[in-house]
N, C-alpha and C positions, 0 to 999 in steps of 0.2 A: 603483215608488212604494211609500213605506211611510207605513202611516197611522196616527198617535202621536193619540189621545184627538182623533178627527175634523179632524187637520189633515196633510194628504198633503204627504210630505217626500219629496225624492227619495234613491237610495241612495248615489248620486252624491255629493251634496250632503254626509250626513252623514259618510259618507268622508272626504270631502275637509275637513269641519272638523275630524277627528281627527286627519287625517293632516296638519294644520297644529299643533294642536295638540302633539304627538308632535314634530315637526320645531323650532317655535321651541320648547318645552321642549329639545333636543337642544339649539339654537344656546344658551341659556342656560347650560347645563352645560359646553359645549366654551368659553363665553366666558368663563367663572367660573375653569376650572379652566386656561385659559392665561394668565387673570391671577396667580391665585394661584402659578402655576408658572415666570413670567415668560418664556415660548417665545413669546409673541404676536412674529409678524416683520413684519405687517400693519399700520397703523393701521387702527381703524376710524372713520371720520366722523362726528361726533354726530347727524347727518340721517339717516345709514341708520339707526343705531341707535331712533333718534326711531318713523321709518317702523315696522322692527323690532317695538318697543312696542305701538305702536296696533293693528298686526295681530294679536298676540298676545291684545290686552284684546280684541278685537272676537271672534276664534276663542275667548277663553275664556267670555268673556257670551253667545255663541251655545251653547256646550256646555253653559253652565252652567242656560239658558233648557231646552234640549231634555231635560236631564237632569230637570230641573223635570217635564215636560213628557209625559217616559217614566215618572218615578214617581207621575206624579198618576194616567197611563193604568192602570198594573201595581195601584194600589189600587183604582182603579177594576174591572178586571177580576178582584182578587179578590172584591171586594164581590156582584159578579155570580154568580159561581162559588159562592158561600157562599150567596147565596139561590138557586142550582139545587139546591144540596146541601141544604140545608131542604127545598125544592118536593120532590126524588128522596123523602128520607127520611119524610115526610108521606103521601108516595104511595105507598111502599114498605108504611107500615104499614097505611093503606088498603085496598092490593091482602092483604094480610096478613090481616086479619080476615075479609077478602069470600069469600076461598077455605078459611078456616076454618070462616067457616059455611057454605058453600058445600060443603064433605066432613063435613059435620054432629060435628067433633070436640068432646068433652065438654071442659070446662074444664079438665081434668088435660091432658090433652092436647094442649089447645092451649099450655097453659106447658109442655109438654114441647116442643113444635115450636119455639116460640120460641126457646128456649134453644137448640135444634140448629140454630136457624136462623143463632142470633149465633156457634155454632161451638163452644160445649159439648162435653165426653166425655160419654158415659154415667154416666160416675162424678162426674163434675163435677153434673151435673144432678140425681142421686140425694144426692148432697151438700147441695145447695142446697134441694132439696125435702122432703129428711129422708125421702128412700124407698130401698127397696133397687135395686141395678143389676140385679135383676134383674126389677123390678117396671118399670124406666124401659126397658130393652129392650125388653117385651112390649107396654108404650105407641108405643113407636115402629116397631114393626111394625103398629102397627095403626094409625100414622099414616100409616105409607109403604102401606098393605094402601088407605085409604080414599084418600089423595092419588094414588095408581095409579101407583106407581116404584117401585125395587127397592131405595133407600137415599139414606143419609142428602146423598149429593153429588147424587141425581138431583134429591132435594126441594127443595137451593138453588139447582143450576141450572134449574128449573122455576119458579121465583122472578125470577131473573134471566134468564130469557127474558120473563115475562111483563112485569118491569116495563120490558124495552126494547121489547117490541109495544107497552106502553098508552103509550112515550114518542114511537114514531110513528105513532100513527093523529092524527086529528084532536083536539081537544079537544074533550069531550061537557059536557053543563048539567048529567047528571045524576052523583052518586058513585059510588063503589064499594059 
């Protein structure tokens, strides 16, 4: 069973309306192109034909409903995804300040972590803050010297370990 925006469809099922789908599209095309080619050696009877039809609109209003049905699901599930990624980036910068004050960094500092954190060079960063690269080095040994790693990938994967522990514990009342 697959479950399309709270309504359990089986796999079965939507197979097999595609694969009618698929099949009278085919009979259409082979019927079209033996007309226009005159090779039809067949009659066909206006009754199958008829039959033919109906089964056709009923498989195409069924895919047409389901497809409905899958794109309401697909926006809806990004809609969700887009408020976890708000929630993640919210909490991210939470957990962010908490262990900044938490390693008692001075306010250079911390805009220096920042910046390393969204994945800055050193020269990018001395750039931005109108300091020399070797002033924003010295900063960030002494953020990695007080965060307790050895550089610059331990500090964001110490980020991204913490923010997947605070994502499975429990929810607490109180912030970061």
């Amino acid at each position: 069973m697959i479950k399309i925006s709270d309504i359990r469809v089986s796999s079965i099922f939507l197979a097999a309306i595609v694969f009618l789908q698929v099949a009278f599209s085919l009979f259409y095309i082979v019927d079209m192109a033996l007309e226009i080619f005159g090779i039809r050696k067949v009659a066909v009877s206006w009754e199958y034909r008829e039959v033919v039809q109906l089964v056709t609109i009923v498989g195409l209003l069924l895919g047409a409903f389901l497809g409905i049905v899958v794109l309401k699901s697909i926006g809806q599930s990004m809609r969700e995804v887009d408020n976890r990624m708000l929630a993640a980036s919210g909490h991210f910068h939470q957990l962010m300040a908490s262990r900044f004050e938490e390693w008692r960094l001075s306010p250079s500092e911390k805009d220096v972590a920042l910046f390393t954190l969204k994945g800055l060079s050193n020269s990018e960063i001395a750039e931005a803050r109108g300091k020399s690269v070797g002033t924003i080095k010295a900063q960030c040994n002494a953020i990695y010297q007080k965060a307790g790693v050895n550089g610059r990938t331990q500090l964001i994967s110490h980020f991204i370990e913490d923010l997947f522990e605070e994502g499975t514990r429990a929810p607490q009342n109180s912030k970061l």
